[in-house]
ChimeraX commands (.cxc) that place a marker at each C-alpha (Angstrom):
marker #1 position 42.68,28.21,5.51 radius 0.5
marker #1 position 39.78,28.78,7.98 radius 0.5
marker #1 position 38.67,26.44,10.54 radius 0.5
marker #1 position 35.48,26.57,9.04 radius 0.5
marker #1 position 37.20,25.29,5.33 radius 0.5
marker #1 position 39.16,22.96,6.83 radius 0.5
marker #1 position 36.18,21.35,8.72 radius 0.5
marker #1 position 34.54,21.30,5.56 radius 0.5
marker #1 position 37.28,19.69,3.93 radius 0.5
marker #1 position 37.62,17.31,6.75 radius 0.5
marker #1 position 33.49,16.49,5.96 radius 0.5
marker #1 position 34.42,16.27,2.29 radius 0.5
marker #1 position 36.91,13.46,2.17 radius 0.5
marker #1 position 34.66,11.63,4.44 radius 0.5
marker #1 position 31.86,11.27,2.28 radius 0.5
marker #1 position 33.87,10.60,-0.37 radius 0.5
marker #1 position 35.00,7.40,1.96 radius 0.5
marker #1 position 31.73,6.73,2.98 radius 0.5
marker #1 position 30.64,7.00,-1.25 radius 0.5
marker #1 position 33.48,4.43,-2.14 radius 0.5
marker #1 position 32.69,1.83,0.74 radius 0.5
marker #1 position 29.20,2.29,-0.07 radius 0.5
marker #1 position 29.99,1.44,-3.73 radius 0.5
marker #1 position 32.02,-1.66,-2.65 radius 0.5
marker #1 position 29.56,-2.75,-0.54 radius 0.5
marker #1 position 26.75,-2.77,-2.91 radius 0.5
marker #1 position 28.96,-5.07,-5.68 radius 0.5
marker #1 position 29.31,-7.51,-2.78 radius 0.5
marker #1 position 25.50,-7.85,-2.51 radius 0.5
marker #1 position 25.14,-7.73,-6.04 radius 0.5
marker #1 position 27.75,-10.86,-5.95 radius 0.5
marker #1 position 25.66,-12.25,-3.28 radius 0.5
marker #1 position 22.25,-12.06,-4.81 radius 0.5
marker #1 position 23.88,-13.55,-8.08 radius 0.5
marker #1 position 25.16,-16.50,-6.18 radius 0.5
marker #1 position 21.73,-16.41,-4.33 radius 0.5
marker #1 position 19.90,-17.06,-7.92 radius 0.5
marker #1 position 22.01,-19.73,-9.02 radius 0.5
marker #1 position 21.42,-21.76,-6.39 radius 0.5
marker #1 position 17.62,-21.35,-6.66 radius 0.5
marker #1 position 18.49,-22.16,-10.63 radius 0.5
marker #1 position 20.00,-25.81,-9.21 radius 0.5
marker #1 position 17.29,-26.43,-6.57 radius 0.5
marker #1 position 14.47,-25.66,-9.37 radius 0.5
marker #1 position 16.04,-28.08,-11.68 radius 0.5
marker #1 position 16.56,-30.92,-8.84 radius 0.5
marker #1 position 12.48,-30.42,-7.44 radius 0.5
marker #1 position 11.68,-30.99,-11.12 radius 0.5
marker #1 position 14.52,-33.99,-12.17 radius 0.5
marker #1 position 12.71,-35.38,-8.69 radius 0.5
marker #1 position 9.55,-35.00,-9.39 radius 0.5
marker #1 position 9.75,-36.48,-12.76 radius 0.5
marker #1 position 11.63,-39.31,-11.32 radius 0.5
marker #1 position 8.51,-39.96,-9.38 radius 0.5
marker #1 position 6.27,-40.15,-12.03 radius 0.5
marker #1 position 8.61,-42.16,-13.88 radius 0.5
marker #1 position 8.53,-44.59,-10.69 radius 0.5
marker #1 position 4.36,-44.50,-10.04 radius 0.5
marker #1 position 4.49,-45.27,-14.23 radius 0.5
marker #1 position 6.69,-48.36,-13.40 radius 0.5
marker #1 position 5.04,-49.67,-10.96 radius 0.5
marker #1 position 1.81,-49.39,-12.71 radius 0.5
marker #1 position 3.38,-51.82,-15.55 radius 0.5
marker #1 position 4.67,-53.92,-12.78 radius 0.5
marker #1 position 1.75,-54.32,-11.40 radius 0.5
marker #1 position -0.32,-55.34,-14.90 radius 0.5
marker #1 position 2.46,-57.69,-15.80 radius 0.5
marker #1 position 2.13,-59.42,-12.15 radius 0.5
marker #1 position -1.70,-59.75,-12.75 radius 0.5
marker #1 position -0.58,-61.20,-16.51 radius 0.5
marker #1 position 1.80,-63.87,-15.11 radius 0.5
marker #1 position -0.65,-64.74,-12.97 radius 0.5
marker #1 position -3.47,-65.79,-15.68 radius 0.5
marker #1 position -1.13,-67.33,-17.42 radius 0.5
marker #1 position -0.39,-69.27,-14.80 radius 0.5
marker #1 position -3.50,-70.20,-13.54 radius 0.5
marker link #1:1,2 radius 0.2
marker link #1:2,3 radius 0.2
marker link #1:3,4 radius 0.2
marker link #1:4,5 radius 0.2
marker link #1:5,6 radius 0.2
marker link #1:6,7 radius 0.2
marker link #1:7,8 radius 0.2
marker link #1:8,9 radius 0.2
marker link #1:9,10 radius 0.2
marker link #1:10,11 radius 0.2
marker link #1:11,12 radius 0.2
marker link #1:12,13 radius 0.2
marker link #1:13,14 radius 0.2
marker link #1:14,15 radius 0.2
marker link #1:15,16 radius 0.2
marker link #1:16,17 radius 0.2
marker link #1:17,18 radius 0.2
marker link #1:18,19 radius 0.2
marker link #1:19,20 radius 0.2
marker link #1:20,21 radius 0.2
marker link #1:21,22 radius 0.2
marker link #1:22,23 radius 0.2
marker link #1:23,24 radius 0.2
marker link #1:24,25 radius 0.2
marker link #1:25,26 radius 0.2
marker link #1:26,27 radius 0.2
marker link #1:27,28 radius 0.2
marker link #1:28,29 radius 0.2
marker link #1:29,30 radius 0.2
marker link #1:30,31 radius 0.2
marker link #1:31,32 radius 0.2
marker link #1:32,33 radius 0.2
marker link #1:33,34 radius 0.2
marker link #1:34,35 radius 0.2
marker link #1:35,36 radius 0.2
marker link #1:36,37 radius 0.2
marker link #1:37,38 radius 0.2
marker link #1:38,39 radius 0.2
marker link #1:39,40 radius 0.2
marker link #1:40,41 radius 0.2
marker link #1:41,42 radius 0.2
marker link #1:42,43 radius 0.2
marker link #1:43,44 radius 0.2
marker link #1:44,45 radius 0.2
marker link #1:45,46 radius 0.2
marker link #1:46,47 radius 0.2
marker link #1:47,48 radius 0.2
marker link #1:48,49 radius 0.2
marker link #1:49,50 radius 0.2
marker link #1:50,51 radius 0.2
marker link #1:51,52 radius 0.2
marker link #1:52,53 radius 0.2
marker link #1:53,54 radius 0.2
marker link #1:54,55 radius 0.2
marker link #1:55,56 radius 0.2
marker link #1:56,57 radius 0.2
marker link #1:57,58 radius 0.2
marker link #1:58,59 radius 0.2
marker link #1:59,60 radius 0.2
marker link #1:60,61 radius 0.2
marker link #1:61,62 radius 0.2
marker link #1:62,63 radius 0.2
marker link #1:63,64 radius 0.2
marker link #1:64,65 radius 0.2
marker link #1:65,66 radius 0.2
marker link #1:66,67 radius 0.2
marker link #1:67,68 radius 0.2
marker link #1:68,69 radius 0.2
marker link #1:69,70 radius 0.2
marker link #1:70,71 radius 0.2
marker link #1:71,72 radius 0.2
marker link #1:72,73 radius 0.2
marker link #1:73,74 radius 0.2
marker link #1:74,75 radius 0.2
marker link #1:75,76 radius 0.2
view
């Protein structure tokens, strides 16, 4: 074998390395970015349980409010 061939060999198996780590490498970001999305998934759903939550709490304290002002004429 020529020095030449087994250079080129040498540059072959490399690359191949290089491919596989590559490879590996990407499913760990794919892994990542999955992970990545279900925790935007959770934080969506608690801004919107929170938000609702706070319209359900300006909603009671409306109808607080009116039955205050209620009890009061009655009471007068």
């Amino acid at each position: 074998m020529s020095s030449f061939e087994g250079e080129t060999s040498k540059l072959t198996v490399q690359f191949v390395r290089i491919s596989d780590e590559s490879h590996s490498r990407s499913e760990y970001i794919e892994a990542i970015r999955d992970k990545i999305d279900k925790v935007l998934g959770y934080v969506s759903a608690a801004a919107v349980s929170s938000q609702e939550s706070a319209a359900s709490a300006e909603e009671l304290n409306g109808q607080a409010s009116a039955l205050k002002d209620m009890v009061k004429k009655f009471g007068a």
